[in-house]
C-alpha positions as CSV (number, residue, x, y, z in Angstrom):
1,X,64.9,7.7,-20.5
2,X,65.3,5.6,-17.3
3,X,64.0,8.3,-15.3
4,X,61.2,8.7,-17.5
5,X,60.3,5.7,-16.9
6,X,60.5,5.6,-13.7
7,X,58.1,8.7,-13.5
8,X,55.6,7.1,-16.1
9,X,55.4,3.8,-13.5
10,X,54.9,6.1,-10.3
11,X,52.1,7.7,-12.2
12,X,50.2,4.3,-13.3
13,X,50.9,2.8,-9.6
14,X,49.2,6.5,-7.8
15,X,46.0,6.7,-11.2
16,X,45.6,2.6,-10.2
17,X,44.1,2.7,-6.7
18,X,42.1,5.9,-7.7
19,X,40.0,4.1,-9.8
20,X,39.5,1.1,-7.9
21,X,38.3,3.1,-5.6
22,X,35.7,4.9,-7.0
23,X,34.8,1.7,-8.7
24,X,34.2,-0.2,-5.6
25,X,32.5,3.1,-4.3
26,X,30.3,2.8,-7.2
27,X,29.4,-0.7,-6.7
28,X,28.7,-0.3,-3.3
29,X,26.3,2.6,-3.9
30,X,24.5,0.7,-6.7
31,X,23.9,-2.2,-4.5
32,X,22.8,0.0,-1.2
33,X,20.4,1.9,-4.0
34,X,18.8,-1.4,-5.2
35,X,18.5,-2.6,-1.2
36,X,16.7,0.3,-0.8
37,X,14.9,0.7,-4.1
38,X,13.5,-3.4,-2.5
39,X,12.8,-2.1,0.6
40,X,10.4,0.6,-0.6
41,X,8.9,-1.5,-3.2
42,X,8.4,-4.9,-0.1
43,X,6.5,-1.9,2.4
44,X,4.6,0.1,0.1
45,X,3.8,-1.2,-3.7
46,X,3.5,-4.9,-3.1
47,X,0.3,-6.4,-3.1
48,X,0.6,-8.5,-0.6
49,X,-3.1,-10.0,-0.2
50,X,-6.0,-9.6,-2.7
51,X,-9.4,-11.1,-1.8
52,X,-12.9,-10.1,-1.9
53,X,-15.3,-9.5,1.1
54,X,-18.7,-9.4,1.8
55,X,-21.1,-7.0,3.8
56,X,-23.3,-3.8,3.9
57,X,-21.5,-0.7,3.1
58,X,-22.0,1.0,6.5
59,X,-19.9,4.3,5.6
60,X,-18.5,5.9,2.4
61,X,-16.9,9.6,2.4
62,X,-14.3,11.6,1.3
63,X,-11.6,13.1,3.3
64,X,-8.3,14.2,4.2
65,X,-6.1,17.3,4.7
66,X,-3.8,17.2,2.0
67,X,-4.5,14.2,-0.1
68,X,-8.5,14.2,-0.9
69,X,-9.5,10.4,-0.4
70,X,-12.5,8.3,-0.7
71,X,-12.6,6.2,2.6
72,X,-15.3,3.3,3.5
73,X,-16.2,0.7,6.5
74,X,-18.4,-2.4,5.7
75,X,-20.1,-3.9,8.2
76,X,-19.1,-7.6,7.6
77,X,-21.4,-11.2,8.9
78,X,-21.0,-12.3,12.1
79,X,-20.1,-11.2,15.4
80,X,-16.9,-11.0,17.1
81,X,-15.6,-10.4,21.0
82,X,-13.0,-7.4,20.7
83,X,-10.7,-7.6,23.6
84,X,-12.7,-9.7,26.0
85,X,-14.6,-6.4,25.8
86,X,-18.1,-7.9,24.9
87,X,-18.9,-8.3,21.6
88,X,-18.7,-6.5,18.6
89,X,-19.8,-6.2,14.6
90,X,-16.7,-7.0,12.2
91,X,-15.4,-4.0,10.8
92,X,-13.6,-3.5,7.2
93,X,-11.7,-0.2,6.7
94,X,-10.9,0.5,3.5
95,X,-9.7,3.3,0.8
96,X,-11.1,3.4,-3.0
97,X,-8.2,5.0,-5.6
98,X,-10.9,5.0,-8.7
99,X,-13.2,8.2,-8.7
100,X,-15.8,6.3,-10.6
101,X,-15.8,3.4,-8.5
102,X,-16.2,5.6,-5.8
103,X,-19.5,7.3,-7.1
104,X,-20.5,3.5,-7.8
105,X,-20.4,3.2,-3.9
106,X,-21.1,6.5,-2.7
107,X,-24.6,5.6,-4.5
108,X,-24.9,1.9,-2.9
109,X,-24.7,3.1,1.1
110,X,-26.6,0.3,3.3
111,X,-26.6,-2.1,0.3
112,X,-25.2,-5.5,0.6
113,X,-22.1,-5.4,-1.9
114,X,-18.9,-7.9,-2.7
115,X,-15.9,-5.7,-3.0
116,X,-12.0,-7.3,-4.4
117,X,-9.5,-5.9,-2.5
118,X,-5.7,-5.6,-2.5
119,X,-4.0,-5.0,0.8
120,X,-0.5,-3.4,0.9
121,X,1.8,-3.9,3.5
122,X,1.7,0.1,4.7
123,X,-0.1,2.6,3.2
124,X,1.1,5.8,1.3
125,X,-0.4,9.3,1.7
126,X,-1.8,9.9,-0.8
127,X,-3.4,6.3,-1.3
128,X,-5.5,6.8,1.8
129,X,-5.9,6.1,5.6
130,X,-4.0,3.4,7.2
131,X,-6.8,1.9,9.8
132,X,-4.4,-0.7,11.1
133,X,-0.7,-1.2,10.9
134,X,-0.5,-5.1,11.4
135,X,-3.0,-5.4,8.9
136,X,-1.6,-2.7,6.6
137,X,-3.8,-0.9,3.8
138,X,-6.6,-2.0,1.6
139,X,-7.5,-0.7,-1.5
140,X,-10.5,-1.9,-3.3
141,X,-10.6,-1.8,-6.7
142,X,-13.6,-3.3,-8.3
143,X,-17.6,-4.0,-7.2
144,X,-17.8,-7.7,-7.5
145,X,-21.8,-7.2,-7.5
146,X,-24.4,-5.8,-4.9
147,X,-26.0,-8.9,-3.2
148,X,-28.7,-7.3,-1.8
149,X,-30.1,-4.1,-2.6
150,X,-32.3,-4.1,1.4
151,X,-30.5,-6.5,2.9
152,X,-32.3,-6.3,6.8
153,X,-35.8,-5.0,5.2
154,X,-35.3,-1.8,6.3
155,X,-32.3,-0.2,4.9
156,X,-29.6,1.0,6.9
């Protein structure tokens, strides 16, 4: 019986660290999964502007090799010098997820529109174009309204 004993505790001592090794092994994979899991959410789901802007849809077209996206620029007010090269029109790059929305604007080129936006830190595939890495991506969602159907008296 002794011996048995002795067996049974040698046993329990060896199955012991075994399993508190795989459970801190577990806990530190959880925890490097939900770093990561945060990570991925922070760069490319989080919203982290949303806004409107004004200005005459200058471009609207669809493109893309793999992922089909609709892609815009606006031409917004005012004037701006772009690296003490002389001066330039304001420029807003943007990508439209919503195929109806997109018709909407296909439709409104060289109209005066108000767009809301959201701008994500970096931009996914299959979201559309990344334009500017500081800025990140923005994806308008909704016409606001069009302003000005002949905004110069000419069209565009």
């Amino acid at each position: 019986m002794p011996e048995e004993k002795a067996v049974n505790e040698q046993e329990l001592t060896e199955k012991k660290p075994r399993k508190s090794r795989k459970k801190i092994l577990f806990i530190i994979s959880f925890f490097l999964l939900l770093i990561v899991s945060g990570y991925i959410y922070y760069q490319y789901y989080f919203v982290y502007s949303s806004g409107t802007r004004v200005g005459i849809l200058y471009k609207f077209s669809k493109k893309g090799t793999f992922f089909k996206t609709f892609e815009g620029e606006m031409v917004l007010p005012g004037v701006r010098a772009k690296d003490n090269a002389g001066i330039s029109s304001n420029m807003f790059h943007f990508s439209v997820a919503d195929e109806e929305l997109a018709n909407k604007l296909m439709n409104s080129q060289g109209m005066e529109l108000e767009l809301h936006y959201s701008n994500y830190n970096n931009s996914l595939p299959w979201r559309g174009d990344n334009y500017s890495e500081s800025e990140g991506q923005y994806i308008v969602d909704s016409l606001v309204r069009i302003k000005d159907e002949n905004p110069n008296g000419y069209g565009l």
